[in-house]
Structure formats: structure tokens, C-alpha cells
VOBA-1610 file (N, C-alpha, C; in pm, whole numbers, padded with zeros to 5 digits, always signed):
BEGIN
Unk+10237+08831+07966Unk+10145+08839+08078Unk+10066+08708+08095Unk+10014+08653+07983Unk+09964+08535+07960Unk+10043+08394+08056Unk+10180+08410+07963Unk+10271+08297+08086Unk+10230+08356+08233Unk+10296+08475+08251Unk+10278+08484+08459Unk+10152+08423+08465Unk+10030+08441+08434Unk+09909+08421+08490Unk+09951+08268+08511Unk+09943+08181+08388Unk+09953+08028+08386Unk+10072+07971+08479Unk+10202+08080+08485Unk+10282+08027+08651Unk+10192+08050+08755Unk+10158+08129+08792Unk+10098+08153+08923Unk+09989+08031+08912Unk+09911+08015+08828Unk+09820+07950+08853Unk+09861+07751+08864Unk+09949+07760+08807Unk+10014+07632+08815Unk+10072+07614+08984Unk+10160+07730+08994Unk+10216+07707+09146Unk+10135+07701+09242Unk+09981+07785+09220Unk+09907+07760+09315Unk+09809+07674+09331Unk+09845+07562+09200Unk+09765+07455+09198Unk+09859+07347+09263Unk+09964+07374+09275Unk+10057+07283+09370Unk+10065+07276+09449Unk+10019+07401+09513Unk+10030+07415+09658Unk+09874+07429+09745Unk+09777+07364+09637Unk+09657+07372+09676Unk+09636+07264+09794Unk+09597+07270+09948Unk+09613+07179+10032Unk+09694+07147+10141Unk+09781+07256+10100Unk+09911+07278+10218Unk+09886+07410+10219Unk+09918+07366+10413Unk+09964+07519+10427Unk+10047+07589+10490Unk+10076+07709+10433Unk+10207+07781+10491Unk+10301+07746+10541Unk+10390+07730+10503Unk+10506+07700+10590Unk+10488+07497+10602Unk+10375+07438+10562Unk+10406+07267+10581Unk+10495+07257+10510Unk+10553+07176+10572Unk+10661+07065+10420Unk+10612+06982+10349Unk+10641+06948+10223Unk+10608+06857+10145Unk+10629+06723+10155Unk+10547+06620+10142Unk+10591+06504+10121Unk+10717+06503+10004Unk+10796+06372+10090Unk+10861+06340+09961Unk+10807+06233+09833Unk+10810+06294+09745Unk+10762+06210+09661Unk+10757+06077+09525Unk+10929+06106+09571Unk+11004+05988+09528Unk+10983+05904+09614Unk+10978+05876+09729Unk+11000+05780+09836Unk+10821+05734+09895Unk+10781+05864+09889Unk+10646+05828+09926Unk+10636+05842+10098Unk+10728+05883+10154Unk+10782+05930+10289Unk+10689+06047+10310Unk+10599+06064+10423Unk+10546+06217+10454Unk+10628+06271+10500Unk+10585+06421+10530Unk+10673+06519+10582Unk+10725+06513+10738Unk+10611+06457+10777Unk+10626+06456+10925Unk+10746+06361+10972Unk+10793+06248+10884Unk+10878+06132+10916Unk+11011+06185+10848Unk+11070+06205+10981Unk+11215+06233+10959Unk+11316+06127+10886Unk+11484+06175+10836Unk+11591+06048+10837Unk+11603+05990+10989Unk+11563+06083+11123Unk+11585+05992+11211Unk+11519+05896+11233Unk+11358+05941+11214Unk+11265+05864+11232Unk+11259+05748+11136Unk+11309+05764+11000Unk+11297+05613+10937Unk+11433+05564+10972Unk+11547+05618+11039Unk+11634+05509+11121Unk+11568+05431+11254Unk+11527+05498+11314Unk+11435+05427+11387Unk+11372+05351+11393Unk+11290+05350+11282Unk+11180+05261+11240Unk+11257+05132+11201Unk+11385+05109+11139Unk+11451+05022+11090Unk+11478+04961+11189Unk+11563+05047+11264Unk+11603+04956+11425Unk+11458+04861+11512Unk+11374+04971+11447Unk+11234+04890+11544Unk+11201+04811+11478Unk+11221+04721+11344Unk+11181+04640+11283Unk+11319+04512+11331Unk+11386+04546+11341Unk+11533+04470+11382Unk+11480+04391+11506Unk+11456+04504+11549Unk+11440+04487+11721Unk+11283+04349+11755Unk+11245+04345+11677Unk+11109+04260+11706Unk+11142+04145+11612Unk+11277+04152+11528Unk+11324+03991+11535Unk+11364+03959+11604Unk+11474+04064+11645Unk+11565+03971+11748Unk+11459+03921+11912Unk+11336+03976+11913Unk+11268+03869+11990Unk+11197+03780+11947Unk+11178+03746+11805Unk+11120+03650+11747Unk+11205+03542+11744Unk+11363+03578+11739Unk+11424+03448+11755Unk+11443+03443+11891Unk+11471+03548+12013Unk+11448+03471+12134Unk+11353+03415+12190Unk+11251+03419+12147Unk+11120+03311+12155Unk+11130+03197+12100Unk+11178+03190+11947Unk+11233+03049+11886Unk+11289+03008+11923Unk+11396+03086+11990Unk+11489+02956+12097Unk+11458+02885+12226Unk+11318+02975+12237Unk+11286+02902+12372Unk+11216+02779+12391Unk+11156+02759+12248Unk+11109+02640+12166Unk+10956+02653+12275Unk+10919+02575+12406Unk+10763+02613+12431Unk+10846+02660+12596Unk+10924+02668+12670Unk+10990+02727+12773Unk+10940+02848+12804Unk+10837+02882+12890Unk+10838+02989+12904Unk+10891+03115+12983Unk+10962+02993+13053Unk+11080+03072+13146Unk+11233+03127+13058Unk+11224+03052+13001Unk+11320+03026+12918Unk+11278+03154+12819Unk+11171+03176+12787Unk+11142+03278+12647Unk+11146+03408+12781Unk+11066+03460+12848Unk+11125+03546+12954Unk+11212+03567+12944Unk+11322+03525+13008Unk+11481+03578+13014Unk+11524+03589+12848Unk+11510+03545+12741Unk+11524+03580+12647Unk+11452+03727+12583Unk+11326+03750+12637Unk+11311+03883+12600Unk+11390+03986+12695Unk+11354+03942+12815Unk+11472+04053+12948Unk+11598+04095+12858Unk+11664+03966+12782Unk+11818+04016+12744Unk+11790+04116+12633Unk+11699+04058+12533Unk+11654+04152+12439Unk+11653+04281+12463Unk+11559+04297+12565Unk+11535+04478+12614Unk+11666+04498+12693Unk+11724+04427+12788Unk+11868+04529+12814Unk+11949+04562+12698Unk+11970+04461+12617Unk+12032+04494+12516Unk+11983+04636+12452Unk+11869+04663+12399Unk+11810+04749+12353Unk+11740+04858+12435Unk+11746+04897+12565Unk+11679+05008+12649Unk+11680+05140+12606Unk+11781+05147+12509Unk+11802+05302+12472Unk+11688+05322+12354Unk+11675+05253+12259Unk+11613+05191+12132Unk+11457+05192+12219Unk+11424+05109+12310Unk+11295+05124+12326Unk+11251+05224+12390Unk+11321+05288+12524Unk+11297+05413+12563Unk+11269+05537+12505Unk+11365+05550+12371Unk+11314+05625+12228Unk+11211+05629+12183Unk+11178+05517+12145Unk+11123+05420+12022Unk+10971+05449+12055Unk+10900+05412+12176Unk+10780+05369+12183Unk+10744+05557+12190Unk+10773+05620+12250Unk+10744+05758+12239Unk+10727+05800+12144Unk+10818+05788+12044Unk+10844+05854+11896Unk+10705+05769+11812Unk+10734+05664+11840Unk+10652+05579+11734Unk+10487+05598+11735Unk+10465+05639+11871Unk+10330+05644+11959Unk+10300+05805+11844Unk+10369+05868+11871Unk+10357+06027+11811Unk+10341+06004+11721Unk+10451+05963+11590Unk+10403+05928+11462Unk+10262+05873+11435Unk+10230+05773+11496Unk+10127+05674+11486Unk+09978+05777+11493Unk+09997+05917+11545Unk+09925+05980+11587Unk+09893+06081+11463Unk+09991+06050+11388Unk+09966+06146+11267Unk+09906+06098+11106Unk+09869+06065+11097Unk+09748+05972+10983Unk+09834+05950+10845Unk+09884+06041+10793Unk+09992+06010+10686Unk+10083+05922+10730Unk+10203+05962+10855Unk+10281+05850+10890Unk+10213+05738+10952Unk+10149+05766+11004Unk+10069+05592+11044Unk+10029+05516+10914Unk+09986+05563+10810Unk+09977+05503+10645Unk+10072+05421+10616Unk+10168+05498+10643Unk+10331+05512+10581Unk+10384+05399+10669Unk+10394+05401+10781Unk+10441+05297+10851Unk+10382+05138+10841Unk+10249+05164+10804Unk+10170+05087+10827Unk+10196+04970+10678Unk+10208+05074+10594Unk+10261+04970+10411Unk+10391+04975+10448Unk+10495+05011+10512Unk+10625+05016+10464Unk+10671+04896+10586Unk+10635+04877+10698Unk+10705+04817+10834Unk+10607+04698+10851Unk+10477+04712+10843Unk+10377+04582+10899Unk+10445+04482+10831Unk+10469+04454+10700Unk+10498+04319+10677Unk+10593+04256+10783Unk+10740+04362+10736Unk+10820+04278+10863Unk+10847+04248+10993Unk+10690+04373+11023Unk+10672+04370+11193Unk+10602+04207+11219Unk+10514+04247+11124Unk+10445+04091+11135Unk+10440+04005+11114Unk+10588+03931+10999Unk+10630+03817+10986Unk+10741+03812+11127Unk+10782+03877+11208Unk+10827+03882+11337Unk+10703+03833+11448Unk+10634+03846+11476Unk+10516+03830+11498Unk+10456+03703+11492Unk+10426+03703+11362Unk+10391+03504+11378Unk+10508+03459+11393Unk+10657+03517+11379Unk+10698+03387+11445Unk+10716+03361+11563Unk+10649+03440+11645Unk+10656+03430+11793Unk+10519+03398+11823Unk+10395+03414+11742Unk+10308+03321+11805Unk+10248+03235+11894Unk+10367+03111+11795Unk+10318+03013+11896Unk+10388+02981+12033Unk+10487+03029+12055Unk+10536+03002+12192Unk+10433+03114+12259Unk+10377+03218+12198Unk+10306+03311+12312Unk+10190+03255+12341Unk+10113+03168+12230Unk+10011+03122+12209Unk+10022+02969+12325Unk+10127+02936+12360Unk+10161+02812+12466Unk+10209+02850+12607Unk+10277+03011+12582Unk+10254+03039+12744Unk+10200+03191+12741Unk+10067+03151+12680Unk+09931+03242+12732Unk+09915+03271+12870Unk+09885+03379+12988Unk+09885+03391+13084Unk+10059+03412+13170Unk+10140+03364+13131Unk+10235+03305+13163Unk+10239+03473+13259Unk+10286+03495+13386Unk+10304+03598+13418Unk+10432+03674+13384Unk+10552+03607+13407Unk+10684+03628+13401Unk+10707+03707+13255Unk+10622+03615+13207Unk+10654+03633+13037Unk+10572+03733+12980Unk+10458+03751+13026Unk+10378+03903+13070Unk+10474+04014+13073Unk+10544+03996+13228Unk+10601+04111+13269Unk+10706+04137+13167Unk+10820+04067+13084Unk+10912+04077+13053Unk+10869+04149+12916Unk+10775+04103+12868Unk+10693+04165+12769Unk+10678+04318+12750Unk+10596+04357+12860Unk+10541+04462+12895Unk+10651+04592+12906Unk+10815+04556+12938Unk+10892+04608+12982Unk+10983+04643+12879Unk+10956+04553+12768Unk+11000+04638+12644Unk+10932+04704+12530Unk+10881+04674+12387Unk+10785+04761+12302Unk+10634+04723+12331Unk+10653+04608+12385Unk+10485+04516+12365Unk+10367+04559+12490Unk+10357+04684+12527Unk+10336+04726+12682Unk+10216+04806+12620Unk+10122+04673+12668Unk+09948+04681+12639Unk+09926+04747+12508Unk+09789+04811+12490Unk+09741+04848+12357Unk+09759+04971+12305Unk+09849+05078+12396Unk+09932+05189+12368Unk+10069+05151+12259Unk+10062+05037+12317Unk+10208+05026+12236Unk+10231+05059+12084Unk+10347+05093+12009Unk+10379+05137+11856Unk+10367+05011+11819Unk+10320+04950+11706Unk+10326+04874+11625Unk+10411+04863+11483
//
């Protein structure tokens, strides 16, 4: 009788904090519950996806017409990916564990993508074109997933 008591009381010290029916984090990975295998495929592609405009900005060297049509190709290339992406990511972002989670696991390589686009953004500041082309794929104002 002694053991049952000390199971029960063990299991319900495990499950102290969740409730009913939540899922568990995983805890090998450190993954919350809320973040799916699709969602960390996603997340991969969205880390992909903000090099491959870090190097079409590098190629535009300070061009800002030139970096424009380089993001345009970017997002046709990718429309399915961002049309997904910013929805899903926006939701996650909304949930405090996966926003944690995203936030240690993706910022680095969001944001060594990032400075390296900098300085061409930082040289065509204002630039409208390069605004719009912007706006039309993940980078669309302060809603946007990070």
C-alpha cells in the first residue's frame, strides 16, 4: 500500500502544472509541445530562406535596384514558404514557450543573416522599391516572424 501511495504521489508530482489532456514538452530536445515536426521543418526553411536574401543583397554590393530584384526573385522563388511561414510563425511567436524556443534555437542564424544584409539596407535606407520588395516577402513591418 505504501508503494501505490509513493506512485501516485510521484505521478502526480509530474504532472503538477499541466493540464489535462496538454502535451508534454519534449525533453530531450528541449522542443515545447506546441512546436510541431512540421513546424521545426519550417522553421529550418525560414532560416534558409533569410540567407538566401542575405546573399541577394551581397550581390547587390550598394545597388539598390539591383538588391530589389534580388529579393523579388527570392520571394517568387519562395511564395509558398512565405505565405505559410509568416502565419505559422506569427502564431507560434504568440505562444511564450515557442517564442523561447525559437528565440535560443533560430536567432543566431536569423541574425547572422541579418547583419549580413545590413549594410546594403543601411545604404539604401528609404529606398522605396527596396521597401516594397521587402515588405512582400517575411520582412512586412513589425508584425513580421522573426
Amino acid at each position: 500500500m505504501t508503494k501505490v501511495i509513493l506512485m501516485v504521489a510521484i505521478a502526480l508530482a509530474a504532472c503538477k502544472g499541466k493540464k489535462s489532456g496538454e502535451p508534454a514538452d519534449d525533453k530531450a530536445t528541449g522542443v515545447p509541445a506546441t512546436v510541431t515536426a512540421e513546424d521545426r521543418a519550417l522553421i529550418d526553411r525560414w532560416a534558409v530562406l533569410y540567407g538566401d536574401y542575405a546573399a541577394a543583397l551581397e550581390a547587390a554590393g550598394v545597388d539598390c535596384a539591383k538588391a530589389a530584384a534580388g529579393v523579388r526573385e527570392v520571394n517568387g522563388k519562395n511564395a509558398d514558404l512565405i505565405a505559410k511561414g509568416k502565419p505559422r510563425l506569427q502564431a507560434l511567436r504568440g505562444e511564450p514557450a515557442a517564442a523561447r524556443w525559437i528565440d535560443e534555437t533560430y536567432k543566431p542564424k536569423l541574425g547572422a543573416a541579418l547583419d549580413r544584409m545590413a549594410p546594403l539596407l543601411d545604404s539604401c535606407r528609404g529606398n522605396a522599391d527596396l521597401s516594397a520588395a521587402l515588405a512582400d516577402g517575411p520582412f512586412s513591418r513589425k508584425d513580421q516572424p522573426r
